[in-house]
N, C-alpha and C positions, 0 to 999 in steps of 0.2 A: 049722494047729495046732488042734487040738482044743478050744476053751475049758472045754468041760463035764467035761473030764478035770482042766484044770490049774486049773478052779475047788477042785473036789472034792479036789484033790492039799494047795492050799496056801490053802484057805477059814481053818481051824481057825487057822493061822498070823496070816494076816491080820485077823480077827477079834479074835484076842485078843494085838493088837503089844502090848508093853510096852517104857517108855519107852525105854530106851537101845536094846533090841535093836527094838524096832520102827521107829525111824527108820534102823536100817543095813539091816532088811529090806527096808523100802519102794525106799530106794533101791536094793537089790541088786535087784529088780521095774523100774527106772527105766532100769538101766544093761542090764540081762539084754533087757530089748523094744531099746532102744537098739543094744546089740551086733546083736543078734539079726538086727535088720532090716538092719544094713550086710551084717553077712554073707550075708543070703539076697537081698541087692537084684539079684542078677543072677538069682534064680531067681522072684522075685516081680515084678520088673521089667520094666513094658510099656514102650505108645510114651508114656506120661508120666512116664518115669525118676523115681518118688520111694520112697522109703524112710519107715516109718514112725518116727519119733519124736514143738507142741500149740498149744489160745483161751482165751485169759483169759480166766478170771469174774472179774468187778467186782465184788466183794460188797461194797466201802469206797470211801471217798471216794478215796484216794492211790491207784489204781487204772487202769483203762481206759476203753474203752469199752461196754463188760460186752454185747458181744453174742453172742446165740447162736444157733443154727442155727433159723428159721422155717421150717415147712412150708408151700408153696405147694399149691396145686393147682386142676388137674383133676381129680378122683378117680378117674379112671379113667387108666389109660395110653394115652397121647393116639398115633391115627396119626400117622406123621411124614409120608404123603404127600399131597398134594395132589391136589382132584381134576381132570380136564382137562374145562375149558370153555372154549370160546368161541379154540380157535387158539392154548393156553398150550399148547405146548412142553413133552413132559418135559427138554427141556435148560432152561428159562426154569426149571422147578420144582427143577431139579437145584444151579442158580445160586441161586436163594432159599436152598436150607438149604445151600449153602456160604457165602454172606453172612453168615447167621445164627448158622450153627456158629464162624465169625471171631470174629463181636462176643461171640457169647455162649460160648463154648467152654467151660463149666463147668459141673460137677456140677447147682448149682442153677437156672443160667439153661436148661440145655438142655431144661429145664420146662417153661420162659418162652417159650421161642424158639418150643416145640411150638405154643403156645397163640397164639402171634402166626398160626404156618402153618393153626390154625385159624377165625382173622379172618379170614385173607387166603381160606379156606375159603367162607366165609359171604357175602365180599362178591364172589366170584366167580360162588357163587348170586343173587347180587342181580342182576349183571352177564347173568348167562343170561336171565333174563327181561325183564330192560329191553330199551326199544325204542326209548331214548334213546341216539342214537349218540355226544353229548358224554360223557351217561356211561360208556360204555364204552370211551372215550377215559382218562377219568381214573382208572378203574379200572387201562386197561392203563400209562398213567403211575405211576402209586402200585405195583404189583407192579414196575417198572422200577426204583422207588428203593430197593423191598424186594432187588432183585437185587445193589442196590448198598452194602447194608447201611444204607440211610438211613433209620430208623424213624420220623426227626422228620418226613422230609416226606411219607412213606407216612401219616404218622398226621393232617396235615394236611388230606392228599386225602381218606382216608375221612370225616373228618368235613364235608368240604365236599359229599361226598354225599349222605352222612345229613342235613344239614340243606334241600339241596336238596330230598331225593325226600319231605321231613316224614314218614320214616318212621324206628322207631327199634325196639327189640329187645333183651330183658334181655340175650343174648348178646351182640349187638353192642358192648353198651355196655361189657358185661364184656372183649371183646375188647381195645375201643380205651382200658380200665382197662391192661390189661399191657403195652402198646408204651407209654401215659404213665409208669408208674412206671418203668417200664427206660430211659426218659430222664428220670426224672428231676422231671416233673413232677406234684409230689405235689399240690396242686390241682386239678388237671385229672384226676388219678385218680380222688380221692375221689370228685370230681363225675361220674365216667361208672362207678364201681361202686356209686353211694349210691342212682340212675338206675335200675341194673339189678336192687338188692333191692326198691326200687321198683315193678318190673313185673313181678318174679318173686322176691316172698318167702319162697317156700320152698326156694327153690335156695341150696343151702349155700357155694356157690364165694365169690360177691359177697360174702356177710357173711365169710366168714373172708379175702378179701383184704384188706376194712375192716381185718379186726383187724391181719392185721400191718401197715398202713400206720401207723394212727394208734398202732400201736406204738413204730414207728421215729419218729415227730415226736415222741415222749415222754408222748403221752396212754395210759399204761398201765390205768387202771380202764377209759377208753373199752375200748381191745383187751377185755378181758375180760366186758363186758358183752355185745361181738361175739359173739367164742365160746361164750359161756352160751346166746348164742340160738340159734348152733347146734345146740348139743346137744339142744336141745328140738323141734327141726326131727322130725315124724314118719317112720319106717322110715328112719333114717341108717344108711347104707353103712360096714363097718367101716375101707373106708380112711379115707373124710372123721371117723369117729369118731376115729380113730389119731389124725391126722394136727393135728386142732383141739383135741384134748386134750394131746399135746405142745405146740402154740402155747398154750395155757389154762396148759398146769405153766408154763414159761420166762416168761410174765407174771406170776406168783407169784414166780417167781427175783427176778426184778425190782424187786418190792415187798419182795424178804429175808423173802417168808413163805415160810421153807423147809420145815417138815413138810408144807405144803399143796401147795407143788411137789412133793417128791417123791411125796407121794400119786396128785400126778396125773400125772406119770410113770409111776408102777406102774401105775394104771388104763390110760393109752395103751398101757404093753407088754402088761395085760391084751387091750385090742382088737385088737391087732394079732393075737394069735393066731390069730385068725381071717380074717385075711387072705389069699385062696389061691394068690396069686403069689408066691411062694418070693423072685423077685429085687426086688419091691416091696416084702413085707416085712423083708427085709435092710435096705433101704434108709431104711425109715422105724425099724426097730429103732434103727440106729444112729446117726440122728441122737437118739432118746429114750436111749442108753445114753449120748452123748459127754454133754447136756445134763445127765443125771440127775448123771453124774459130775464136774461144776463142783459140782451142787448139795452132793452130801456132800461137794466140795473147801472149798467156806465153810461148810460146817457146822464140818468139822474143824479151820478155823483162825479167827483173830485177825483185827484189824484192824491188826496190828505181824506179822502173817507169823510166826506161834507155833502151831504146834500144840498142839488144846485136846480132840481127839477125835479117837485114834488108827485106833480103828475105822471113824472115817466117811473117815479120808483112805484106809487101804485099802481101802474101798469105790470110791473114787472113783479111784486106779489099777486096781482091778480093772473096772469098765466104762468107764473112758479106752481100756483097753487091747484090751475087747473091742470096741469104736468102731472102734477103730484097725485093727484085723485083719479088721474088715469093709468097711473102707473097701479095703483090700488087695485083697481077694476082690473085690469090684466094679471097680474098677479108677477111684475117685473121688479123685483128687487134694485136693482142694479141703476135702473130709468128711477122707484125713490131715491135712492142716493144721490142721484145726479141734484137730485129737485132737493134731496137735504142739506146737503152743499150749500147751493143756491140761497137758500132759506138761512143758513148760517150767516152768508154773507150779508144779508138784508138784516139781521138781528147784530150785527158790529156793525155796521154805518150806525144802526140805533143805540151802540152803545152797550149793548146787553150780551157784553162779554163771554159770563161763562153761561148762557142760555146758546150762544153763537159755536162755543165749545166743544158743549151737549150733545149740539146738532151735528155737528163735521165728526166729530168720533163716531156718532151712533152709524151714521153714513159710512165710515172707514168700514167700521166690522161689518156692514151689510157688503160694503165691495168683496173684502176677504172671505164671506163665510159662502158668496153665489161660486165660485171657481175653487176646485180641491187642488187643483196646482194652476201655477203662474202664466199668462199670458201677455201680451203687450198691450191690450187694449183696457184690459182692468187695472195694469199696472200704472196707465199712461191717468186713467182715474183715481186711481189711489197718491200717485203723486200730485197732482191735482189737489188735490183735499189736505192732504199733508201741509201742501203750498200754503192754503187756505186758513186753515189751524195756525201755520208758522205766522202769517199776516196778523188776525185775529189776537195773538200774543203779541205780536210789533205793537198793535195799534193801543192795546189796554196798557204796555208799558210807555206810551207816549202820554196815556191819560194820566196814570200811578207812579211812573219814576219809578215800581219795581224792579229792581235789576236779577228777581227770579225770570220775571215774565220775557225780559230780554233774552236770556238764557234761554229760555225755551222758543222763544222765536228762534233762536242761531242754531238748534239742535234740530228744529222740521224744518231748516230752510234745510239744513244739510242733506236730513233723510229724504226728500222731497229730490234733491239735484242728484241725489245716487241713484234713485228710480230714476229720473230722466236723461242720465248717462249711460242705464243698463241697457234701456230700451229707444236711444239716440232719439231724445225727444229735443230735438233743437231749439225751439223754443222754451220750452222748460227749463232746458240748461242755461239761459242765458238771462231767463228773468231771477231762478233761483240764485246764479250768482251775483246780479244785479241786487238785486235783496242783503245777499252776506253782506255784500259791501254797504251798505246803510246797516246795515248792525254792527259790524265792525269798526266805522266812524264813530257810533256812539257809544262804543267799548275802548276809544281812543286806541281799537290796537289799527294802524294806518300801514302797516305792512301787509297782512289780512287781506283789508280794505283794498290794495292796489293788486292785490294777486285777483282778487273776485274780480274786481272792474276790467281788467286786463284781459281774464278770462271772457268774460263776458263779449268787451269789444272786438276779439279776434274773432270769437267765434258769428257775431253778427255780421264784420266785414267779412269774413270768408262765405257766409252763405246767402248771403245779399238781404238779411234780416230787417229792410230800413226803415219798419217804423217802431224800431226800436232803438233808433239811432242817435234820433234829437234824445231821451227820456238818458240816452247813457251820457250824451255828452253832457247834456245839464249835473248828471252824475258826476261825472268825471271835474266840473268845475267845482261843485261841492266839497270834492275832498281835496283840492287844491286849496281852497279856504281855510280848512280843517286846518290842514297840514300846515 
């Protein structure tokens, strides 16, 4: 489909919705991509069977886990093969990125995955020149458990190299930064990327992985101070400008400074023009259109799911939609989902419940069926959606006075805060239990109720969470009332 046609077709429309006939258009936008894509799923449709229909933004406490698509990188597009040294087999290289492509089978790990084949790169150079047959020993150990998908004990071995041979390497450190965080261990990351700006400050990789980590633990001004520093890095390449000024706007989402986000969306899609891979800048496009489009989706509403800005919610289906249709074109699973999400959320502000439903489950099983086992990055999406679904039930029991629908809000708020407790998503944890506690007020059980809110405020003061602060303490008055 053309987008710059059906911009230009129904711009003027969407621009200027007015109120009754604006909300039947939006949704007739909602249902028309919806139909659209059942219908053409067998003409759009790869080997990852999905159809596009979306990811909650969090812009309120009663909300999710308000995450949104971070760019990672290498700046460059990373070879995928390996080179042969020292008697590795292209069938042993062949067995690595099938391991790999297992654990990481998705959109954004297959990044990840790249950037691991180029540790396993670097430490095979090391392995060339050594004269140390144990170490070559442990080397050929450690690619045996990379064949076997086992990052933890591959990541073990190279650092018992490293410390062996006392040598050490901004890249390396940044390496064995990606196999910590893809398991998980955000400690042990920071400390081998914090390493690597260390010995090589002016390498923009290390600082912008900083930033989304300590994003994800919930030090948001941290991130940003990250990426600031980027940007000031001399002669920066317009991917890594793309790419850190989309992580810069989604940090602004974060804090609810939303003119500044979008500003700095517009800048990222500014840089990207310049981008001369055509399929890399689709790809960073669309993670800056899905993002930009949460953002005008909280512009345009409430914190009661009321449209307050007709124009900025169709802004925000008009680049959901174009998100979505590049995710199509690329063949990204994982970037639909994001966008199906998204679309869910845009179909509960309109009221269109179980359509809004539909959408957030069809997206769950696209998250689950692109990765054959668990990462933190899909998990951190899947709770996200979970979040979303949980909301979506809040909101149709606030319409219906069903106390099933309740009940099912209290049951994906819960599953939603165990994903972001497994994978210390701090902010997630603290709007999910923010949430229980407004369920639990209206289940009158107010014991509940004070344990979530409790939880929640420690964990905001402890991590300097504060714009999440005023939304708890108004919280916090309400069930004073209650009570």
């Amino acid at each position: 489909m053309d987008w710059t046609n059906f911009w230009e077709n129904y711009k003027e429309i969407i621009l200027t919705l007015s109120s009754g006939a604006g909300v039947a258009i939006i949704g007739w936008l909602i249902k028309l991509l919806f139909i659209r894509n059942k219908k053409s799923s067998s003409n759009t449709e790869t080997k990852n069977n999905f159809k596009i229909t979306i990811h909650e933004n969090n812009k309120q406490i009663g909300g999710n886990n308000n995450s949104g698509t971070i760019i990672h990188g290498d700046n460059n597009q990373v070879d995928q093969s390996i080179h042969m040294h020292n008697g590795h087999s292209e069938e042993q290289v062949k067995r690595i990125h099938e391991a790999l492509e297992k654990k990481f089978s998705n959109d954004e790990q297959k990044d990840l995955s790249e950037q691991i084949l180029k540790a396993v790169n670097s430490l095979l150079d090391m392995q060339k020149t050594s004269t140390d047959e144990e170490q070559k020993n442990n080397v050929g150990a450690a690619i045996k458990q990379l064949e076997l998908g086992n990052t933890d004990l591959a990541t073990e071995i190279f650092e018992e190299i490293l410390i062996k041979n006392n040598k050490e390497s901004a890249e390396v450190n940044r390496h064995l930064g990606v196999i910590t965080w893809l398991n998980n261990d955000i400690e042990k990351a920071i400390k081998n990327y914090e390493r690597s700006t260390e010995l090589e400050p002016d390498n923009p990789i290390g600082w912008n992985e900083l930033g989304i980590i300590y994003q994800r633990v919930g030090n948001v001004q941290k991130s940003i101070d990250l990426f600031s520093k980027v940007l000031k890095i001399p002669n920066l390449d317009n991917v890594t400008k793309t790419s850190v000024l989309a992580n810069l706007g989604l940090c602004y989402k974060l804090l609810n400074e939303l003119d500044k986000s979008i500003n700095t969306f517009l800048a990222a899609i500014e840089a990207s023009n310049f981008i001369e891979d055509e399929t890399l800048k689709k790809k960073r496009i669309l993670n800056i259109f899905g993002n930009i489009g949460e953002v005008y989706f909280i512009r345009g509403t409430d914190e009661y799911d009321r449209i307050i800005n007709e124009s900025d919610l169709g802004l925000a289906a008009s680049y959901i939609m174009k998100a979505a249709e590049f995710s199509a074109e690329l063949n990204l699973p994982v970037m639909a989902a994001n966008q199906g999400v998204r679309l869910g959320n845009i179909s509960r502000i309109l009221e269109e419940f179980d359509l809004a439903i539909n959408q957030i489950n069809q997206a769950i099983s696209w998250y689950k069926s692109s990765s054959k086992e668990s990462n933190p990055q899909i998990e951190e999406f899947i709770g996200a959606a979970i979040g979303s679904l949980a909301k979506t039930y809040f909101m149709k029991y606030k319409k219906n006075k069903d106390f099933n629908d309740l009940s099912m809000a209290r049951d994906k708020f819960k599953e939603s805060l165990d994903i972001s407790n497994r994978i210390t998503h701090i902010d997630g944890i603290i709007r999910n239990h923010a949430s229980l506690c407004q369920v639990y007020i209206l289940f009158n059980d107010f014991e509940q109720a004070r344990f979530h809110l409790d939880s929640a405020t420690k964990l905001a003061d402890k991590h300097n969470v504060n714009n999440l602060k005023k939304s708890l303490a108004v919280l916090s008055n309400k069930l004073k009332e209650e009570v």
